[in-house]
C-alpha positions as CSV (number, residue, x, y, z in Angstrom):
1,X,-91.1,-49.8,-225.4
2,X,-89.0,-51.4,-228.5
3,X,-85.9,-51.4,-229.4
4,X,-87.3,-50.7,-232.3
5,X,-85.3,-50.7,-235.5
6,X,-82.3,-52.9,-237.4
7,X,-78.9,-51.9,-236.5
8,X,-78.4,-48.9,-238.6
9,X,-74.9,-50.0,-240.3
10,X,-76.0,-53.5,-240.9
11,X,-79.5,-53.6,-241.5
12,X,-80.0,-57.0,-239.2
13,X,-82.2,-57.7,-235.7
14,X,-80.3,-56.2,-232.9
15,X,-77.3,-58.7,-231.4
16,X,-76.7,-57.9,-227.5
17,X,-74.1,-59.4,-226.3
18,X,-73.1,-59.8,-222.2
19,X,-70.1,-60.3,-220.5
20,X,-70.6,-61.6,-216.7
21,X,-67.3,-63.0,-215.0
22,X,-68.9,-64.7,-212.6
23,X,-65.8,-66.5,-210.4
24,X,-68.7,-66.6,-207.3
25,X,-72.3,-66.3,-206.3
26,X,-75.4,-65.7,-209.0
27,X,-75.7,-61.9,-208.7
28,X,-73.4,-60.9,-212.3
29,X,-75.3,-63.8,-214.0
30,X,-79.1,-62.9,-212.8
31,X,-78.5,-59.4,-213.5
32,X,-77.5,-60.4,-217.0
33,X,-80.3,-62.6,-217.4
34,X,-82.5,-60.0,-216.2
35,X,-81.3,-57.5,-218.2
36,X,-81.4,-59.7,-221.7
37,X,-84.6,-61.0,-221.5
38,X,-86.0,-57.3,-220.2
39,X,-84.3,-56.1,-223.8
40,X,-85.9,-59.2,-226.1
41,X,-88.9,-58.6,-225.0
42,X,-88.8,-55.2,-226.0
43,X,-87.8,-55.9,-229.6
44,X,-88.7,-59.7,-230.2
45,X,-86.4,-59.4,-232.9
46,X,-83.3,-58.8,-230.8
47,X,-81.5,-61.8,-229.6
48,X,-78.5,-61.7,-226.7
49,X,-76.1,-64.3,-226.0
50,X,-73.9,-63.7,-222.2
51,X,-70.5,-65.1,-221.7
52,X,-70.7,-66.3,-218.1
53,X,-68.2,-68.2,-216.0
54,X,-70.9,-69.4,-213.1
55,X,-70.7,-73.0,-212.5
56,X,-74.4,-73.1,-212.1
57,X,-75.5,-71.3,-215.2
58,X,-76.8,-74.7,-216.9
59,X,-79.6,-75.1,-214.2
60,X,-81.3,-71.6,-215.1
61,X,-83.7,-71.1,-218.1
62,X,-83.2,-68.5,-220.4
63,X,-86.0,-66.3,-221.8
64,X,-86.7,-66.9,-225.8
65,X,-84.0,-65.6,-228.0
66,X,-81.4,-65.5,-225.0
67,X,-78.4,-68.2,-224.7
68,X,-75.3,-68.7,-222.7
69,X,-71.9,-70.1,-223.3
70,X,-70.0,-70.8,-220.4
71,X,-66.3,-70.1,-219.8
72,X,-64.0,-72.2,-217.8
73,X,-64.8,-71.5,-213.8
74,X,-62.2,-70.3,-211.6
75,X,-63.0,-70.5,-207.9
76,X,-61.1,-67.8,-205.3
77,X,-59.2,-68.9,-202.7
78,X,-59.9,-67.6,-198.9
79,X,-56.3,-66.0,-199.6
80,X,-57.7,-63.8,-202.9
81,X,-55.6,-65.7,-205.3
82,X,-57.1,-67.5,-207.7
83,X,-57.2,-70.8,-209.2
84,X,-59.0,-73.3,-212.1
85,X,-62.1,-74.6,-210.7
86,X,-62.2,-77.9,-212.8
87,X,-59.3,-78.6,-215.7
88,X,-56.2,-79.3,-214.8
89,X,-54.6,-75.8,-216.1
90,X,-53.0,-73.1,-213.8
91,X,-54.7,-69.9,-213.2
92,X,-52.8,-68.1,-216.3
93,X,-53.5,-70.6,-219.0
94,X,-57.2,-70.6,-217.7
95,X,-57.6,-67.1,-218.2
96,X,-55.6,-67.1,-221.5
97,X,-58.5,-69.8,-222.6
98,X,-61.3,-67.7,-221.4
99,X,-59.7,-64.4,-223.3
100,X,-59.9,-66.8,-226.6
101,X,-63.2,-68.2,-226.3
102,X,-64.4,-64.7,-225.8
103,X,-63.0,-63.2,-228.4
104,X,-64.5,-65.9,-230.5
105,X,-67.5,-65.7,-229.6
106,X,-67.5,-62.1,-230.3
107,X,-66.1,-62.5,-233.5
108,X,-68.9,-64.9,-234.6
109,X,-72.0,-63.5,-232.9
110,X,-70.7,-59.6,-233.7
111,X,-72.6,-58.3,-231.5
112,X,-74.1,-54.3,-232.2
113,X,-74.3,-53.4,-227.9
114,X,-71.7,-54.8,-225.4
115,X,-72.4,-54.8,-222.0
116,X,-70.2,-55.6,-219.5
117,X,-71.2,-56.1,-215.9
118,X,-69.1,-54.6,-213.1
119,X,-65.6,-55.2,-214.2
120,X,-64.1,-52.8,-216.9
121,X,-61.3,-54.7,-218.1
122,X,-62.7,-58.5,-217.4
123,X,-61.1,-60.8,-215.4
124,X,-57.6,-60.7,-214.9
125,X,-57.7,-58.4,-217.8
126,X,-58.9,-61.1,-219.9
127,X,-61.7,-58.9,-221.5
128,X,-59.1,-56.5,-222.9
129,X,-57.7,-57.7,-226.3
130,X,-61.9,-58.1,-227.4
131,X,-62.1,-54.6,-225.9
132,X,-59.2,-53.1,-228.3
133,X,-60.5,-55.3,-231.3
134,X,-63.7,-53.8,-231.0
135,X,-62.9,-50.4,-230.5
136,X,-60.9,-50.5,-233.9
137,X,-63.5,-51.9,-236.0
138,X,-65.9,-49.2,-234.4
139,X,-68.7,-51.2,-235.3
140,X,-69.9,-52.2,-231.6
141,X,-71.7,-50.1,-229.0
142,X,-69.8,-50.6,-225.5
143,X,-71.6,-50.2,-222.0
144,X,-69.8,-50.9,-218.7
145,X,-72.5,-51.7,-215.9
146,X,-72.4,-51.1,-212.3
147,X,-74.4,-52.2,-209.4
148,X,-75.8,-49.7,-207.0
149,X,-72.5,-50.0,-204.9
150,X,-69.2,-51.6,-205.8
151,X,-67.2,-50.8,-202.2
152,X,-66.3,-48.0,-199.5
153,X,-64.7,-45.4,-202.3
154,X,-61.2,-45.7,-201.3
155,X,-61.0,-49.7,-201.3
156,X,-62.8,-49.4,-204.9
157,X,-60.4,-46.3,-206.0
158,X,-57.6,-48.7,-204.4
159,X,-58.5,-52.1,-206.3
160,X,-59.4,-50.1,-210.0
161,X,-56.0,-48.3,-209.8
162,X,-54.8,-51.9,-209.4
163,X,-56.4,-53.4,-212.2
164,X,-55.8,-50.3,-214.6
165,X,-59.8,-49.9,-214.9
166,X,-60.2,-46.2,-214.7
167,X,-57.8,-45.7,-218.2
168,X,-60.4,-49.0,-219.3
169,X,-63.5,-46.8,-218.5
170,X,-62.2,-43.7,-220.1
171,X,-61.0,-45.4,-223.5
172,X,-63.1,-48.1,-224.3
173,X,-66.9,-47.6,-222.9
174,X,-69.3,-45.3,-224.9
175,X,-71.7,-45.2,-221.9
176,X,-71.6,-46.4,-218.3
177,X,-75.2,-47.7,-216.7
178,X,-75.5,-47.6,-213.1
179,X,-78.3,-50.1,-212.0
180,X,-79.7,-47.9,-208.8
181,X,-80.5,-44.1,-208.2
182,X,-78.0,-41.4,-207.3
183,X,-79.9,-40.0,-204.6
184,X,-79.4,-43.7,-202.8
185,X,-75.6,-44.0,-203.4
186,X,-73.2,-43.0,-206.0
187,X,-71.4,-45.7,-206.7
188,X,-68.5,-43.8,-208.7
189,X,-68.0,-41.7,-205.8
190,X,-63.6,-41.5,-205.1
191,X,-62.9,-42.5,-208.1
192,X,-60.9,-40.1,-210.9
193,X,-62.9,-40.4,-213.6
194,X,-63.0,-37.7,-215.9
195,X,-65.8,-35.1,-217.0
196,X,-66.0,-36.8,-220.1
197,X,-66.6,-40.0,-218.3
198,X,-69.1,-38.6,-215.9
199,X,-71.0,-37.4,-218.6
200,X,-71.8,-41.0,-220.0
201,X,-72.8,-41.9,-216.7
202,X,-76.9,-42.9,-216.1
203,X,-78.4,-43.9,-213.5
204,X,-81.1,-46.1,-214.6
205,X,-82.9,-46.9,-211.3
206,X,-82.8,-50.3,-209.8
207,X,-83.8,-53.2,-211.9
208,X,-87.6,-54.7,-211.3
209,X,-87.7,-58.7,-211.1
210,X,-90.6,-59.5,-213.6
211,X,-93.5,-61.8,-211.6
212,X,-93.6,-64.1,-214.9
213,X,-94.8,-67.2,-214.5
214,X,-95.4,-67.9,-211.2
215,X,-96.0,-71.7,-209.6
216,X,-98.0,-72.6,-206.8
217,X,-96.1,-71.5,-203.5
218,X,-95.8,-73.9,-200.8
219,X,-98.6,-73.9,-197.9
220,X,-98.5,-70.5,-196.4
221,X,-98.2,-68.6,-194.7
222,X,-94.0,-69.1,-193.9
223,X,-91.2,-66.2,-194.3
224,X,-88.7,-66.8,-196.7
225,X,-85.2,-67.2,-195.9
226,X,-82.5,-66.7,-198.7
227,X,-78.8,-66.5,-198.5
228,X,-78.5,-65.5,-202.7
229,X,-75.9,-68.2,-203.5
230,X,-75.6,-69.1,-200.4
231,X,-71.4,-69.3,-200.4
232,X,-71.0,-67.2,-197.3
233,X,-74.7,-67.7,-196.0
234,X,-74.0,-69.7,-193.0
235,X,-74.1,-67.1,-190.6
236,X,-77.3,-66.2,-191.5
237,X,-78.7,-69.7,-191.8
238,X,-77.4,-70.7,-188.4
239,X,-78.9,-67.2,-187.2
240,X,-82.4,-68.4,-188.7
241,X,-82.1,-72.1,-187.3
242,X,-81.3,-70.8,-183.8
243,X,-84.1,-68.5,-183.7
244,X,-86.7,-71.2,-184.7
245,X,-85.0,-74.0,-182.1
246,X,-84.9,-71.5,-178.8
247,X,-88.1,-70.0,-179.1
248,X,-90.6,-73.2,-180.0
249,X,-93.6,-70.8,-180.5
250,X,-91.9,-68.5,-183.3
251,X,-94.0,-68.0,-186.5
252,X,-95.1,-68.1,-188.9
253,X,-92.9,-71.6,-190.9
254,X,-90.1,-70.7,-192.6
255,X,-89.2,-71.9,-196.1
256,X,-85.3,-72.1,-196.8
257,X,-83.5,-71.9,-199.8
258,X,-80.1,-72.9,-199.4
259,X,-78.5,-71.9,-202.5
260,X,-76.3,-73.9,-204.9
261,X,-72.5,-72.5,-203.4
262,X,-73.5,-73.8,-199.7
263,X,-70.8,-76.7,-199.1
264,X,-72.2,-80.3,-198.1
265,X,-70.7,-80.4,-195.1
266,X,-72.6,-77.7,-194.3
267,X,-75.9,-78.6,-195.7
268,X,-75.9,-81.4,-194.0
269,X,-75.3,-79.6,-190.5
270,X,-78.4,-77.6,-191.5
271,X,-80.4,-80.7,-192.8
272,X,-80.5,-82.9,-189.1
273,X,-81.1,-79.6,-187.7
274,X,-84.5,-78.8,-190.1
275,X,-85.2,-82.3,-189.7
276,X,-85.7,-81.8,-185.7
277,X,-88.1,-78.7,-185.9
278,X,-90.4,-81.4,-187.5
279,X,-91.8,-79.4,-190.0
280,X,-91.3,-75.6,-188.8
281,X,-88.7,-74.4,-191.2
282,X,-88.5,-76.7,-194.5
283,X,-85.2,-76.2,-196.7
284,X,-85.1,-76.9,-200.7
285,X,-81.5,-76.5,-202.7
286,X,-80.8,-74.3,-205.5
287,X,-84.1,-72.8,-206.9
288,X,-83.7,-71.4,-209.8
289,X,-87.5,-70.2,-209.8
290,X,-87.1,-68.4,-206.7
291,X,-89.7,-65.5,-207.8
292,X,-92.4,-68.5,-206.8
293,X,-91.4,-68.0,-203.0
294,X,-90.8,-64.5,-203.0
295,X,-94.5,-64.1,-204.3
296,X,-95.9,-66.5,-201.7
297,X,-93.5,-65.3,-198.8
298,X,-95.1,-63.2,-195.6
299,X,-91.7,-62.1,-195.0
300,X,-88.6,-62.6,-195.9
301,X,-85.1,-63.0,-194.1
302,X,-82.4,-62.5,-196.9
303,X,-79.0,-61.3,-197.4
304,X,-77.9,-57.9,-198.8
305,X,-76.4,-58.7,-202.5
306,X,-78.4,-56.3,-205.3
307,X,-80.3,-59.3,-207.2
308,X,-82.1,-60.5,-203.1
309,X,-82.6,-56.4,-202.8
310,X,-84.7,-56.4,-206.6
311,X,-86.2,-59.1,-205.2
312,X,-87.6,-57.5,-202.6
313,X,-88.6,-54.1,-204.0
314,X,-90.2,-55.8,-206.9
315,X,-92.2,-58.1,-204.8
316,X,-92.9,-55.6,-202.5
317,X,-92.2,-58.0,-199.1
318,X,-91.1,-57.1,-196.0
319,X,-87.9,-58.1,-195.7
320,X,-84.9,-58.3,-192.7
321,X,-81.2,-58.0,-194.7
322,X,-78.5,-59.6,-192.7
323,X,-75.5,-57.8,-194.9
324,X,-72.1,-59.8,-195.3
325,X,-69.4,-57.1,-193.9
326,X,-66.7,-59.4,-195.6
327,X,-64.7,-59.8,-198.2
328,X,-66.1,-55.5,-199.1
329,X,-68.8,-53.5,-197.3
330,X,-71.4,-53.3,-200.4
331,X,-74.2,-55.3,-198.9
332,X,-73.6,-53.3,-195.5
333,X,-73.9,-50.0,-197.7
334,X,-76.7,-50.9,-199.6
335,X,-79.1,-52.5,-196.6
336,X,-77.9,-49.5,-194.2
337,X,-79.2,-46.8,-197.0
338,X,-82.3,-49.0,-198.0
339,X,-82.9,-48.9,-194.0
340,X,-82.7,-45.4,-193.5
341,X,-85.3,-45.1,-196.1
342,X,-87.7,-47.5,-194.8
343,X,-87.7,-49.6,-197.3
344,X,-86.2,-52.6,-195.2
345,X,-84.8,-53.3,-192.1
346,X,-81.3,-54.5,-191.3
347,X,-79.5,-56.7,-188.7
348,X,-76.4,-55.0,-187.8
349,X,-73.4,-57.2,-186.1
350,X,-71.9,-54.3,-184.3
351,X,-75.2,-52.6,-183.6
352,X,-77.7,-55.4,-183.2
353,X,-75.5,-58.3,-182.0
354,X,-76.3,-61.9,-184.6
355,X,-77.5,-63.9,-181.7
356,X,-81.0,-65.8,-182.0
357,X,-82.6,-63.2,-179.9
358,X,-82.1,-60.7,-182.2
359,X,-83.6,-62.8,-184.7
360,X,-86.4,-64.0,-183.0
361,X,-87.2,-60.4,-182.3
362,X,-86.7,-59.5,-186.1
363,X,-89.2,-62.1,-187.0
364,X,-92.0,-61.4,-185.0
365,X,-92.0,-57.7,-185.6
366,X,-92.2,-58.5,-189.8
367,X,-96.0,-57.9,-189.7
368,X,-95.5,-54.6,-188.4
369,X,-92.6,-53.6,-190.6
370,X,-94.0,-50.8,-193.7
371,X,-94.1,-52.4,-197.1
372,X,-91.5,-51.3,-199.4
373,X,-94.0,-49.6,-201.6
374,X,-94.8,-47.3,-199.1
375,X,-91.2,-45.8,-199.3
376,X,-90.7,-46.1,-202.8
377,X,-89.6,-43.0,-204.7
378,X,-90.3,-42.3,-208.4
379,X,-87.8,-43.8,-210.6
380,X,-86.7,-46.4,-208.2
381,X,-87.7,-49.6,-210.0
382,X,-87.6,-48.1,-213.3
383,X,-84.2,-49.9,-214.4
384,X,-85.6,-52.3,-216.9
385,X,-87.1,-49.7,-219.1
386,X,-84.1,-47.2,-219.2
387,X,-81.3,-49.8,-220.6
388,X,-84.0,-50.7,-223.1
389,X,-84.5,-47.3,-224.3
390,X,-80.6,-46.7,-223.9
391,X,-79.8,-49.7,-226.2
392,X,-82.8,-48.1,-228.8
393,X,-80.6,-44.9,-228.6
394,X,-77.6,-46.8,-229.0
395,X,-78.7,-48.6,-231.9
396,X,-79.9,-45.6,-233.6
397,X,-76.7,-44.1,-233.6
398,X,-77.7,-41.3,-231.1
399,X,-74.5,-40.0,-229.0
400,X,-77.2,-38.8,-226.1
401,X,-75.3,-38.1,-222.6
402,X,-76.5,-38.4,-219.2
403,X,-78.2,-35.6,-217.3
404,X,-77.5,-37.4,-214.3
C-alpha cells in the first residue's frame, strides 16, 4: 500500500512527524519507530522525523528516511514528581526548553501528519502552544495515538481530568488511532469524550513487528527472557534466576536481555548469579536488535508492556507475561485479556504466587502451550497497514470517520 501522492496543498513528499515523550522505558519510542518506518516504506518518498525524550534513543537505528531529535530527559521520581535527568535546570525550565525545541522543530520540518503517542497535551502540557499553532495555520493533520490500554477507566478518567486532556482530544486531534482491537479492550472506556470524538476513533489492530533483517541467533534451543526496558524488571529477573538455581535440571538455556533502564547495582547482583549457573542462562545488555532473539527463541518469559506483546504475536512464540501491577494496571489488563484468549499465558501474583516454583512450572509446560497463531482473530495484527492507509486518507484531504 502507498501513501501514495504529494501533500495536496503543498505539492511536496509527505512530512510525518512524531511526538514520543518518553520520560521511561522504550515502549512510546519503539512504537514510533515502528510506526515511521511501517509509513516510509509505504511511500519511499515520505520521510518522518520523532521528537523523543528517551535517553537511549541514540543506540537504535532508524529505517531510511526516518531521524530523531532528542529532547532534554526528565527521569520520575519514586514519589511521581518529576525532575531533569542531566542539565542542571529545575523541572519547569526543562520543560519550558523541551516546549521550544518542539515548536522549532515543527516550525522547520512542517510536518503535513502529527502524531502524537499516548499523551494528548504532551508532557506537562508542554506539547500545547505547537498544538494551538498548528491548529491556526490549519495546514497539519493531527492524530492522537493510544495503546491497547492506558489504565483501569476511572484512574485514566481521574489523571486526564487532571491534565485537561479530554478538552485537548476534543479541540485539537482530527483523528484518534487506537493501536489494538475493540473486541480485546476499549481503551477509551470511562472517559467523557464526546460523539464527535468517538467518531474519529479507529481501531487499527495491533501493530506487527516486521522480521527485517534477522542475525544469527545464539545456539539454541534457549527461551528468551525480556523485561522491555528493564526499569522495573527485577522481579521478574530474580523470578527467572531462582527458577534456573533450585531446579538444576530445568530447560531448555535461557538467553537474558537485561535492558538498558536496569541499575548497576542490580546488574551486577544478576551477573555473579549467571556467572554460577555456568552457562545455563547467559545475559546480554541493551539489544537494540532484539527481533534476532525473538526469532530464535523456543519460548519466551517477558513482561506485559504493548511493544514485548507485538513481539510476541508477530513472532508467533509462546510466551509467559509476568505483568507489572504497579505504578497502573495496563500490563495486568492486557496479559489477563490476551490470556483468556489463549494467545498467552500469564503469571498472576495474587493468583499464581511469584515464587521459583511457579516459574519452574511455567517453563517446562512452554512446549505444550498453543501458539499464538492458533488464537489469532482476523484483524489482529493488521495495525501497520491501517495508519498507513489512514495517513494516505489524511493526505488526500479525505474527512473519513471511523465505523468502529
Amino acid at each position: 500500500m502507498s501513501l501514495g501522492r504529494q501533500n495536496d496543498t503543498t505539492g511536496r513528499a509527505p512530512r510525518i512527524l512524531f511526538y514520543s515523550h518518553d520520560t521511561f522505558g522504550l515502549g512510546h519510542l519503539r512504537r514510533s519507530r515502528a510506526l515511521a518506518g511501517a509509513m516510509t516504506q509505504a511511500d519511499p518518498s515520505a520521510s518522518a522525523l520523532i521528537l523523543t525524550g528517551s535517553p537511549v534513543a541514540g543506540r537504535f537505528t532508524f529505517p531510511r528516511r526516518v531521524d530523531h531529535v532528542r529532547l532534554p530527559g526528565v527521569t520520575k521520581r519514586s514519589d511521581g514528581s518529576y525532575a531533569s535527568q542531566t542539565i542542571g535546570m529545575g523541572i519547569e525550565e526543562v520543560t519550558e526548553l523541551r516546549a521550544g525545541l518542539i515548536q522549532t522543530a515543527v516550525q522547520q520540518f512542517d510536518p503535513d501528519v502529527l502524531i502524537v503517542d499516548k499523551e494528548p497535551t504532551g508532557f506537562r502540557s508542554e506539547l500545547l502552544p505547537t498544538l494551538e499553532n498548528l491548529l491556526r495555520s490549519r495546514r497539519t493533520k493531527m492524530v492522537l495515538g493510544l495503546r491497547d490500554v492506558l489504565d483501569e477507566p476511572e484512574v485514566l478518567a481521574a489523571e486526564w481530568e487532571r491534565k485537561e486532556a479530554i478538552a485537548a482530544t476534543e479541540r485539537f486531534y482530527d483523528e484518534i488511532w487506537v493501536y489494538g482491537l475493540r473486541s480485546i479492550y476499549d481503551p477509551t472506556e470511562g472517559l467523557p469524550l464526546s460523539p464527535a470524538a468517538q467518531s474519529r476513533i479507529h481501531w487499527t489492530g495491533y501493530l506487527r513487528r516486521d522480521l527485517g533483517p534477522i542475525g544469527d541467533p545464539p545456539e539454541q534451543p534457549y527461551i528468551l527472557i525480556t523485561p522491555g526496558g528493564g526499569g522495573d524488571g527485577k522481579a521478574m529477573v530474580n523470578q527467572v534466576l531462582c527458577a534456573y538455581e533450585k531446579d538444576p535440571n530445568l530447560s531448555p538455556r535461557a538467553v537474558l536481555v537485561y535492558g538498558p533502564f536496569l541499575s548497576g547495582e542490580l546488574r551486577d547482583d544478576f551477573e555473579t548469579r549467571v556467572a554460577a549457573l555456568n552457562g545455563r542462562v547467559t545475559a546480554v545488555g541493551f539489544e537494540s536488535q532484539i527481533e534476532t532473539l525473538f526469532a530464535g527463541a523456543a519460548g519466551v518469559v517477558c513482561m506485559g508492556g504493548y511493544n514485548t506483546f507485538c513481539e510476541v504475536l508477530s513472532f508467533d512464540k509462546r510466551a509467559v507475561i509476568v505483568p507489572r501491577t504497579t505504578p497502573r494496571l495496563e500490563q495486568w489488563i492486557r496479559a489477563s485479556r490476551a490470556e483468556g484468549l489463549g494467545l498467552v499465558r500469564m503469571l498472576d501474583e495474587n493468583r499464581d504466587g511469584l515464587t521459583a516454583d511457579t516459574m519452574i512450572k511455567a517453563i517446562r509446560n512452554l512446549p505444550d502451550q498453543p501458539l499464538p497463531s492458533q488464537a489469532i482473530r482476523d484483524g489482529l495484527l493488521d495495525g501497520l497497514d491501517y495508519v498507513t492507509s489512514r495517513v494516505d486518507a489524511l493526505l488526500g484531504g479525505e474527512r473519513e470517520r471511523a465505523t468502529g
